[in-house]
PDB file of the backbone (N, CA, C, O) and the ligand in Angstrom, with CONECT records:
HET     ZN  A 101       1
ATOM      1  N   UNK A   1      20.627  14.824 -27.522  1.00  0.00           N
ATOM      2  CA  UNK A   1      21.111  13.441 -27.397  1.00  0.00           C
ATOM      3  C   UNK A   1      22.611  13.379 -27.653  1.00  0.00           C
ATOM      4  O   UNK A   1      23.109  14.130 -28.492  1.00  0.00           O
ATOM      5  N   UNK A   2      23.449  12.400 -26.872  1.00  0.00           N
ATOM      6  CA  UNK A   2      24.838  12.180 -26.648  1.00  0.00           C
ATOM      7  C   UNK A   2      24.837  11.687 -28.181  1.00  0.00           C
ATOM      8  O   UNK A   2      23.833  11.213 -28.713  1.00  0.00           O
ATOM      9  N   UNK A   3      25.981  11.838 -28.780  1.00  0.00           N
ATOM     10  CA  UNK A   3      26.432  10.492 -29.925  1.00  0.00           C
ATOM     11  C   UNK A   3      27.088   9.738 -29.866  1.00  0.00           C
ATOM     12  O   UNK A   3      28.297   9.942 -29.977  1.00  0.00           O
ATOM     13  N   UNK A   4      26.385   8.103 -29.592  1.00  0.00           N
ATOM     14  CA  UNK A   4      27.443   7.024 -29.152  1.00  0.00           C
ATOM     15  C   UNK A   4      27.848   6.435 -30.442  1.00  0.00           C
ATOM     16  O   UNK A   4      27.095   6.167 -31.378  1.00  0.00           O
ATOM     17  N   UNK A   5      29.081   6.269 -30.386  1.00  0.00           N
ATOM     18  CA  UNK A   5      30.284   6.005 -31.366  1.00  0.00           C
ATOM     19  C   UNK A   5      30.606   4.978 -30.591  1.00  0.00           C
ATOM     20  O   UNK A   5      31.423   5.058 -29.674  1.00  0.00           O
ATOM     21  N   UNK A   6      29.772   3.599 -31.020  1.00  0.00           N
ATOM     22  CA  UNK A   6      30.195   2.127 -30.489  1.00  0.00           C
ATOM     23  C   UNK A   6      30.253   1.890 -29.388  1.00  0.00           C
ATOM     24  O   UNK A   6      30.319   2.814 -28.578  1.00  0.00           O
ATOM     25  N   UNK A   7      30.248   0.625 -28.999  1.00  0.00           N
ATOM     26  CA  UNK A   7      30.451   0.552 -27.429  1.00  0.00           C
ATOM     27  C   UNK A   7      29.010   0.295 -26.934  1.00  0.00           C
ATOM     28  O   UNK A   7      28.053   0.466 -27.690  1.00  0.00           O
ATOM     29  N   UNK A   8      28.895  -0.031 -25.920  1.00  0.00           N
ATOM     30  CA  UNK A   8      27.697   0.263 -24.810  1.00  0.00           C
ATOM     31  C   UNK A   8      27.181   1.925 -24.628  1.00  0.00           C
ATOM     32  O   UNK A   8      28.009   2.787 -24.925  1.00  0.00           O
ATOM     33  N   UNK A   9      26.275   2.212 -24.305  1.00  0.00           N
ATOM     34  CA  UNK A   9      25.917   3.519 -24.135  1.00  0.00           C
ATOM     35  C   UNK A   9      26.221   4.045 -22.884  1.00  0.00           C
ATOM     36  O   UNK A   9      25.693   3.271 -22.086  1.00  0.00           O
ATOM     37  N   UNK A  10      26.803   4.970 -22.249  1.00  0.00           N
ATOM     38  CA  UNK A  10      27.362   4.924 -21.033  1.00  0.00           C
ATOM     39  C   UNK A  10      26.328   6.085 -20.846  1.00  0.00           C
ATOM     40  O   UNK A  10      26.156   7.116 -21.497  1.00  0.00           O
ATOM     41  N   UNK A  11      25.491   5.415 -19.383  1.00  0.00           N
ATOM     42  CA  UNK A  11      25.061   6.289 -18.655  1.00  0.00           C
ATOM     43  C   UNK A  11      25.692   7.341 -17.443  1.00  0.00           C
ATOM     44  O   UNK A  11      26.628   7.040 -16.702  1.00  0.00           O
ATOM     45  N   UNK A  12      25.058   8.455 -17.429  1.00  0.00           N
ATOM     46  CA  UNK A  12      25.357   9.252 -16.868  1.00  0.00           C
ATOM     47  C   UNK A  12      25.039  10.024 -15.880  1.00  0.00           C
ATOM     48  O   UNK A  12      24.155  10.826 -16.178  1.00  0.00           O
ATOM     49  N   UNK A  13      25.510  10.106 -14.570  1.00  0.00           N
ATOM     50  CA  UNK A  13      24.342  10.814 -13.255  1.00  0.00           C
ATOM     51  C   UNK A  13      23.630  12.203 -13.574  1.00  0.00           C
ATOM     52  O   UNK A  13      24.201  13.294 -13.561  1.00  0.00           O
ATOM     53  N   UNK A  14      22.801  12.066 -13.752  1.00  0.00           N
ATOM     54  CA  UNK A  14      21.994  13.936 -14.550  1.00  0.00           C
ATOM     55  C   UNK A  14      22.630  14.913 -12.856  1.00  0.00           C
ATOM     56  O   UNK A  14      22.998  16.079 -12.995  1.00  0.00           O
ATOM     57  N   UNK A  15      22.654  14.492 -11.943  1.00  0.00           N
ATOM     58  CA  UNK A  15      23.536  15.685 -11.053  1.00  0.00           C
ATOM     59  C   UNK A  15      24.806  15.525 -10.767  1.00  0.00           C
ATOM     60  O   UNK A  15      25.248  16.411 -10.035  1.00  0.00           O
ATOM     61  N   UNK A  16      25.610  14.647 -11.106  1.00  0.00           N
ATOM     62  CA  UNK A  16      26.902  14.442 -10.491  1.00  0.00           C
ATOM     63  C   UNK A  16      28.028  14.730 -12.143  1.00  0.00           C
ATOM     64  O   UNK A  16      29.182  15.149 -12.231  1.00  0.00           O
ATOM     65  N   UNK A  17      26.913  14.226 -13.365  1.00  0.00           N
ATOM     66  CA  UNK A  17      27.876  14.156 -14.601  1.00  0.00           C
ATOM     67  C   UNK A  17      29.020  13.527 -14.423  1.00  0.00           C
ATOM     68  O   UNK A  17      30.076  13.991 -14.853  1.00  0.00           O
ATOM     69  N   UNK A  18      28.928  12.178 -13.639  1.00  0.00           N
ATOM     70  CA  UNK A  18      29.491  11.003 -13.451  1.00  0.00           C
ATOM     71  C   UNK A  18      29.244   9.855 -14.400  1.00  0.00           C
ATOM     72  O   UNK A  18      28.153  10.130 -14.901  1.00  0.00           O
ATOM     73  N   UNK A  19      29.626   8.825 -14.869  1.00  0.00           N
ATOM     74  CA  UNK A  19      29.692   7.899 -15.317  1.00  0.00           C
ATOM     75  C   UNK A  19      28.818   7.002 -14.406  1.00  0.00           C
ATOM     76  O   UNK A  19      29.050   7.294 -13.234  1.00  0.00           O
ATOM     77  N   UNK A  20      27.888   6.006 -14.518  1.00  0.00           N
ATOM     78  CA  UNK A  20      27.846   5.074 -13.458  1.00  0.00           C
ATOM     79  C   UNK A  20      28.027   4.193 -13.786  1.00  0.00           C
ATOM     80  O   UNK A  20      28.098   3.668 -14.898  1.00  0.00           O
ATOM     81  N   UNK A  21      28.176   3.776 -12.415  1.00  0.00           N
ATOM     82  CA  UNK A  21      29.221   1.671 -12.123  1.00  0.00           C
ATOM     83  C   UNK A  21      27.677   0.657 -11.990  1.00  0.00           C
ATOM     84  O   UNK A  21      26.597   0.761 -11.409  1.00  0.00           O
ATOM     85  N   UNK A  22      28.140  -0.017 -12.618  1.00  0.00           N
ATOM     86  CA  UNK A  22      26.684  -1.686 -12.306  1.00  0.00           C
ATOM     87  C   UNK A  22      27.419  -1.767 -10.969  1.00  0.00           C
ATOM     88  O   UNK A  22      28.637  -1.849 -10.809  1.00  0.00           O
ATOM     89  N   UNK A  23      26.813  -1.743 -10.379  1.00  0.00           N
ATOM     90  CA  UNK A  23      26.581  -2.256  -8.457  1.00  0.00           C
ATOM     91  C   UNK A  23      25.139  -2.979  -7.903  1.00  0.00           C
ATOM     92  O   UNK A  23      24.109  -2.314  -7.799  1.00  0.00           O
ATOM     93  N   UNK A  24      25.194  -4.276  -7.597  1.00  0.00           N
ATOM     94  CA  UNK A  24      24.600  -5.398  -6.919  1.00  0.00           C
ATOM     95  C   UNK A  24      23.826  -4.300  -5.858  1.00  0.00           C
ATOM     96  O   UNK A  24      24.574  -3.866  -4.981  1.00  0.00           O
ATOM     97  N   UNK A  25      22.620  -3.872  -5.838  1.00  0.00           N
ATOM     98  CA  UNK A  25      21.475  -3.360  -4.793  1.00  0.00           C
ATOM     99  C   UNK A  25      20.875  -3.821  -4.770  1.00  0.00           C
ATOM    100  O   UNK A  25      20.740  -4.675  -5.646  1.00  0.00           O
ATOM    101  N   UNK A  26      19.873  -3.667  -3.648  1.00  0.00           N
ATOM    102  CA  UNK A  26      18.649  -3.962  -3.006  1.00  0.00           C
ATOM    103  C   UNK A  26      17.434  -3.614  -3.939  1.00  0.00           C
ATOM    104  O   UNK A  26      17.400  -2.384  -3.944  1.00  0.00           O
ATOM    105  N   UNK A  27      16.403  -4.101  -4.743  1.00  0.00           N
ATOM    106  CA  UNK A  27      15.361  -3.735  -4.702  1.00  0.00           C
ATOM    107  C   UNK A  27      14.052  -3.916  -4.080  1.00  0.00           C
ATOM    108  O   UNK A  27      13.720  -5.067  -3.798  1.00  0.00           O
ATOM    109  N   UNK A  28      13.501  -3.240  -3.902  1.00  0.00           N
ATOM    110  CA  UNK A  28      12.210  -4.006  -2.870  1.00  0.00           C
ATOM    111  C   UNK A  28      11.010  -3.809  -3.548  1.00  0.00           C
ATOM    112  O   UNK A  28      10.901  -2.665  -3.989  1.00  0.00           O
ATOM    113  N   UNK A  29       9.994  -4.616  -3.794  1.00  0.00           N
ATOM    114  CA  UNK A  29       8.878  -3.906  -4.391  1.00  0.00           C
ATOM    115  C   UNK A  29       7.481  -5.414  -3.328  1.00  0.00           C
ATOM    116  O   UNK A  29       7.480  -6.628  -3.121  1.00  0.00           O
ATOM    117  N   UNK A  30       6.845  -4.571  -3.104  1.00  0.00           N
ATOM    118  CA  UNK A  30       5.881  -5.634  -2.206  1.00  0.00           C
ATOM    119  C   UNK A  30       6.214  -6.333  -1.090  1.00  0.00           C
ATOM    120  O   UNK A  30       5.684  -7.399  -0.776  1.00  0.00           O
ATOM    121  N   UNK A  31       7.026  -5.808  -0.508  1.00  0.00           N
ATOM    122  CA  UNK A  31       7.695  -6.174   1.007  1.00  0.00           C
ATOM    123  C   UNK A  31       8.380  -7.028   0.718  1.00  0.00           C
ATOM    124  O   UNK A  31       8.430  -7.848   1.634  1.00  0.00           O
ATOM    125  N   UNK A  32       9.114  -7.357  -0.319  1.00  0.00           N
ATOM    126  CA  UNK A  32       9.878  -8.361  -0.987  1.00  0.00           C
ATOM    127  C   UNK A  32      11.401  -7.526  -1.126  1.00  0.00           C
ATOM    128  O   UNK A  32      11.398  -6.405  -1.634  1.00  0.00           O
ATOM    129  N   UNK A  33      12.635  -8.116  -0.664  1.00  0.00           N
ATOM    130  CA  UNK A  33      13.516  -7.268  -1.092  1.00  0.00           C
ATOM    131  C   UNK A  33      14.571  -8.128  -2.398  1.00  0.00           C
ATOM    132  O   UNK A  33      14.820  -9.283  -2.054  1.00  0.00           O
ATOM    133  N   UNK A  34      14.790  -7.986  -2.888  1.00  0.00           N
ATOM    134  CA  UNK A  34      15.910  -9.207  -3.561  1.00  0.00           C
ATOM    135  C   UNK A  34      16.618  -8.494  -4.390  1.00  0.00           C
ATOM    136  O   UNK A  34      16.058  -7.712  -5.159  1.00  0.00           O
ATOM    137  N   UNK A  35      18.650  -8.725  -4.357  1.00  0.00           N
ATOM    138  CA  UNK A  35      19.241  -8.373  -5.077  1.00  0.00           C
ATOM    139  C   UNK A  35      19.350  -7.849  -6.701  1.00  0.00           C
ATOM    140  O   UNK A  35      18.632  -8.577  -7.387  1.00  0.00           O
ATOM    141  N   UNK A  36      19.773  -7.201  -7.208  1.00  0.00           N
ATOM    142  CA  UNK A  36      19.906  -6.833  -8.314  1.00  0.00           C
ATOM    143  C   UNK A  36      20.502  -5.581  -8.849  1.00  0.00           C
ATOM    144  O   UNK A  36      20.309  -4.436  -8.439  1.00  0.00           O
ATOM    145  N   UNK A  37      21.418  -6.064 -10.040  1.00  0.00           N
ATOM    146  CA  UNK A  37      22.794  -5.063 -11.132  1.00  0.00           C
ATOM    147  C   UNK A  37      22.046  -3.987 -11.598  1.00  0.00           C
ATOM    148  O   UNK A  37      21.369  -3.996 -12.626  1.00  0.00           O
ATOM    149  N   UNK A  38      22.171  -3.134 -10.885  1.00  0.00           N
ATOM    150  CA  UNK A  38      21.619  -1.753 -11.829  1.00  0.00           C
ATOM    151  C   UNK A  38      23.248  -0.734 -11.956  1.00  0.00           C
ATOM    152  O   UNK A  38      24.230  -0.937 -11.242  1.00  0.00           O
ATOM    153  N   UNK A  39      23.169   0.107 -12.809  1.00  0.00           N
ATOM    154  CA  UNK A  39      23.587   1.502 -12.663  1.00  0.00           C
ATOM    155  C   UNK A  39      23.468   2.524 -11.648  1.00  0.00           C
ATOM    156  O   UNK A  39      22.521   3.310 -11.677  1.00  0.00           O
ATOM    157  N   UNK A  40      24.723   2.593 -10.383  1.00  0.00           N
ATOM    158  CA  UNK A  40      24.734   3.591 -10.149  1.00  0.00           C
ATOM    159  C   UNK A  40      25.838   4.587 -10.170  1.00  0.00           C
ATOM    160  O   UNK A  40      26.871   4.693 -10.832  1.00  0.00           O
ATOM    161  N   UNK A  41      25.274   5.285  -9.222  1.00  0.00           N
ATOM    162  CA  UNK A  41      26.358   6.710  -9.511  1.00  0.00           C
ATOM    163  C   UNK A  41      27.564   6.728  -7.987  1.00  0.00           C
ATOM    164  O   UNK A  41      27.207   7.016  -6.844  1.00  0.00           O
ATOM    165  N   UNK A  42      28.676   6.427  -8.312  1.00  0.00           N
ATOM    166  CA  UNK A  42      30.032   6.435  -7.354  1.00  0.00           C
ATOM    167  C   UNK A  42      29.618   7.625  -6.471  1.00  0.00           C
ATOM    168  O   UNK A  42      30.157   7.652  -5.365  1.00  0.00           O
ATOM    169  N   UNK A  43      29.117   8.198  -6.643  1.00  0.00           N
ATOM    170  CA  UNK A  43      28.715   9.879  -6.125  1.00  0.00           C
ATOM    171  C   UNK A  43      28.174  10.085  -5.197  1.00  0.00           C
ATOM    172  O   UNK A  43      28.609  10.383  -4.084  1.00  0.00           O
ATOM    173  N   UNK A  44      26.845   9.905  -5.668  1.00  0.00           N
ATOM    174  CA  UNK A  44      25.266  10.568  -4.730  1.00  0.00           C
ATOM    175  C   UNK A  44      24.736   9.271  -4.870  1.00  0.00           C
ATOM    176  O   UNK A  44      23.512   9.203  -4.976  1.00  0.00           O
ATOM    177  N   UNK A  45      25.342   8.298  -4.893  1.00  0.00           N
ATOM    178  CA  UNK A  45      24.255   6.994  -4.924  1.00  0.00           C
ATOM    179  C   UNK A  45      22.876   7.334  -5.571  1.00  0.00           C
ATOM    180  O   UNK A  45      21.752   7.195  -5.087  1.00  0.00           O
ATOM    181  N   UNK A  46      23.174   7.715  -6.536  1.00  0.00           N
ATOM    182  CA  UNK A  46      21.683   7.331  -7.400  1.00  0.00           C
ATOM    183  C   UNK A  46      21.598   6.163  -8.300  1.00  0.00           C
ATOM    184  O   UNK A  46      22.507   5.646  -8.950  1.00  0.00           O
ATOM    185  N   UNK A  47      19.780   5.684  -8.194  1.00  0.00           N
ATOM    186  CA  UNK A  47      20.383   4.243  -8.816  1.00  0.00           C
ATOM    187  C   UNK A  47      19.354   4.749  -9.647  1.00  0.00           C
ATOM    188  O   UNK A  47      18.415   5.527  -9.481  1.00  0.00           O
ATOM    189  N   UNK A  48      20.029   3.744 -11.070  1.00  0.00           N
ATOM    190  CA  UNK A  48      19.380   4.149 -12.735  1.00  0.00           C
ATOM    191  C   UNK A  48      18.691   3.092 -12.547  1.00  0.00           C
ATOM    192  O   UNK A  48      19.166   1.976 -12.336  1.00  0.00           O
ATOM    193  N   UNK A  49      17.059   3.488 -12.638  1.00  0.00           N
ATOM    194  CA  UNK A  49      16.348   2.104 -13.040  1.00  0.00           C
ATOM    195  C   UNK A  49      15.218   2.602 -14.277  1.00  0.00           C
ATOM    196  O   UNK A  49      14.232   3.318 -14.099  1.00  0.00           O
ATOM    197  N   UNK A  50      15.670   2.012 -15.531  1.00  0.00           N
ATOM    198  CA  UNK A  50      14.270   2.136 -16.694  1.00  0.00           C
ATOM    199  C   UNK A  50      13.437   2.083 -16.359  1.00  0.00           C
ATOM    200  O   UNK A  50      13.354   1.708 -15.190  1.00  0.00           O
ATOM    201  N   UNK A  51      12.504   2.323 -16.904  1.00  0.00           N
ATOM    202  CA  UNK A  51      11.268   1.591 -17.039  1.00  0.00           C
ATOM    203  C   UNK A  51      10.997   0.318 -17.243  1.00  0.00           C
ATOM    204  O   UNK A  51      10.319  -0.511 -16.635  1.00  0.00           O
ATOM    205  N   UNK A  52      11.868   0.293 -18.540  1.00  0.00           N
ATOM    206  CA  UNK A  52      11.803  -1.150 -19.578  1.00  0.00           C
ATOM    207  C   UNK A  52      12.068  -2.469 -17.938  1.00  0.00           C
ATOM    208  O   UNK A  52      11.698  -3.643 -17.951  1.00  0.00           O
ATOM    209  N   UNK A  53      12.535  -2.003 -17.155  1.00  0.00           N
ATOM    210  CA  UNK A  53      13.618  -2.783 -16.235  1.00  0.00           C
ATOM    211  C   UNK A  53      12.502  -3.127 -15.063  1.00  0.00           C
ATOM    212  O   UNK A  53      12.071  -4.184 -14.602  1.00  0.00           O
ATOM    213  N   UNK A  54      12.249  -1.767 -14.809  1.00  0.00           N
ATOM    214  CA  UNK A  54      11.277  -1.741 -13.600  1.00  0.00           C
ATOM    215  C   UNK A  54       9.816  -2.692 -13.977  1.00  0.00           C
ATOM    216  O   UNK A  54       9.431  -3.459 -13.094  1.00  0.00           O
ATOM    217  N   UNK A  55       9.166  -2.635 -15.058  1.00  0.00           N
ATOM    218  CA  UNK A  55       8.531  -3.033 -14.757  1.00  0.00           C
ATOM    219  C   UNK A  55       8.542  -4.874 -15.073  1.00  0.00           C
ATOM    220  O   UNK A  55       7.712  -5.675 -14.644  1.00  0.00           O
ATOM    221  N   UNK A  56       9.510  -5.116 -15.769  1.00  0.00           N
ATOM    222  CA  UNK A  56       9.872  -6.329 -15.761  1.00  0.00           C
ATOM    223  C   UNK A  56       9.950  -6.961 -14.878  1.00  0.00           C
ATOM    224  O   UNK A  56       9.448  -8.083 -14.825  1.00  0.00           O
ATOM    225  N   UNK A  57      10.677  -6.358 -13.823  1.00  0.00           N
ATOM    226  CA  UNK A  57      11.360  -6.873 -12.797  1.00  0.00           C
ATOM    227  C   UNK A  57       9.360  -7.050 -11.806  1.00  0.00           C
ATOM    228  O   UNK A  57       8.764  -8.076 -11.479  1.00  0.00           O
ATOM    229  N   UNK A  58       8.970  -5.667 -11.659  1.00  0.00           N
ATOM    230  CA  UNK A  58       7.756  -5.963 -10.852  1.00  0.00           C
ATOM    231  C   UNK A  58       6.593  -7.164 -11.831  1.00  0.00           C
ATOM    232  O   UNK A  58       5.516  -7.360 -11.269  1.00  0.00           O
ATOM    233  N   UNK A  59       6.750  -7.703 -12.823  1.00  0.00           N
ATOM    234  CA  UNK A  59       5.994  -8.519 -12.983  1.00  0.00           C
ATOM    235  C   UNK A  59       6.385  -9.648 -12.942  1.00  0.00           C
ATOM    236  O   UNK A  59       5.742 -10.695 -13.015  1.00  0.00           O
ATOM    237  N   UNK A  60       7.512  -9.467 -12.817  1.00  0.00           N
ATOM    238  CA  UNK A  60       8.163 -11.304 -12.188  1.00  0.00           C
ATOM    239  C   UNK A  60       7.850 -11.475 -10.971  1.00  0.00           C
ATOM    240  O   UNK A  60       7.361 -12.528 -10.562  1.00  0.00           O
ATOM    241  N   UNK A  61       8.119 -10.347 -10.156  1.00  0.00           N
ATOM    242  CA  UNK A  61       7.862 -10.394  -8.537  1.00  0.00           C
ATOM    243  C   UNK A  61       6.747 -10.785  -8.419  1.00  0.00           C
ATOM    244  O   UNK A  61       6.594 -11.551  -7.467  1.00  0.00           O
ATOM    245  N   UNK A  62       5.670 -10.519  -9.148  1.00  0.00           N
ATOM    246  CA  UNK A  62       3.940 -10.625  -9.135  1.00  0.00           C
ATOM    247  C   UNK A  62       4.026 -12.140  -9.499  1.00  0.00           C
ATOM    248  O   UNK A  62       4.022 -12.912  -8.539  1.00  0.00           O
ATOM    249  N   UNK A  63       4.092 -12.592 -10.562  1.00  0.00           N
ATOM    250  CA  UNK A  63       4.319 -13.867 -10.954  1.00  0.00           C
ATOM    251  C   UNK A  63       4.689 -14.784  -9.742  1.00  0.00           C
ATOM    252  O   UNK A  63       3.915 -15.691  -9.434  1.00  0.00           O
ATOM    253  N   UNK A  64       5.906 -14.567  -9.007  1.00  0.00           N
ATOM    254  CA  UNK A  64       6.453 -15.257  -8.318  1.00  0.00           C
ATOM    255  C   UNK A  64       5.872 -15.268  -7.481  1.00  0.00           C
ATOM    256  O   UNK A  64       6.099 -16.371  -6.985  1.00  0.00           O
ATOM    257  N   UNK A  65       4.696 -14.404  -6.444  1.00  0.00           N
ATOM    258  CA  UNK A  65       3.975 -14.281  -5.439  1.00  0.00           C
ATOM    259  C   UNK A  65       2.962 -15.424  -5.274  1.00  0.00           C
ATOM    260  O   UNK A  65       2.744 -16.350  -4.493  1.00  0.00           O
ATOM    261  N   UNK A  66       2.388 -14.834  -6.542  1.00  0.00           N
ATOM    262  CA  UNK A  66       0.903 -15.665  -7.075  1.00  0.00           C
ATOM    263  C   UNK A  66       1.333 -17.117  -7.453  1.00  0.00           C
ATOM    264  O   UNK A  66       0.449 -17.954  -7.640  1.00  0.00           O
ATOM    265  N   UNK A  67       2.366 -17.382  -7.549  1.00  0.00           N
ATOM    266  CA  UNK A  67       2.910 -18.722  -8.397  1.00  0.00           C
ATOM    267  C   UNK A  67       2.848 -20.009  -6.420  1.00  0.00           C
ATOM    268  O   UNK A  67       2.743 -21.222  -6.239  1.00  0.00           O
ATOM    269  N   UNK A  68       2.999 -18.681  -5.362  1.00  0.00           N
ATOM    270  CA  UNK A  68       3.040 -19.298  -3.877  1.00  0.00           C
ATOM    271  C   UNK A  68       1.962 -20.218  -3.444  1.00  0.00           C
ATOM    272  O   UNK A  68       1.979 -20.699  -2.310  1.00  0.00           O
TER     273      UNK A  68
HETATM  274 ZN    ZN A 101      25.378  11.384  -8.834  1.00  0.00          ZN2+
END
């Protein structure tokens, strides 16, 4: 484990050992696409998505379906 010494925790591309930028993407989950700030990588475009994130995000989408 890194040792963060204050600040935000800065993530890091595991192949590029880049820093990544919050950049506005696409997510899609259920033929649904809708914007959203994740972490990626200036690089290889990889986008950082948690868990904690992912599945948040897919139970709102569910919510919001069923809510139709
Ligand atoms: Zn990368």
């Amino acid at each position: 484990m890194t040792d963060v010494s204050g600040g935000a925790p800065d993530l890091v591309c595991a192949r590029c050992d880049k820093p990544l930028e919050m950049r506005k993407v696409e997510a899609s989950y259920l033929g649904q696409t809708f914007p959203v700030d994740l972490p990626c990588c200036p690089s290889c475009g990889f986008v950082y998505v948690s868990e904690e994130l992912a599945s948040g995000r897919m139970l709102k989408v569910e919510q919001a379906l069923e809510d139709k």
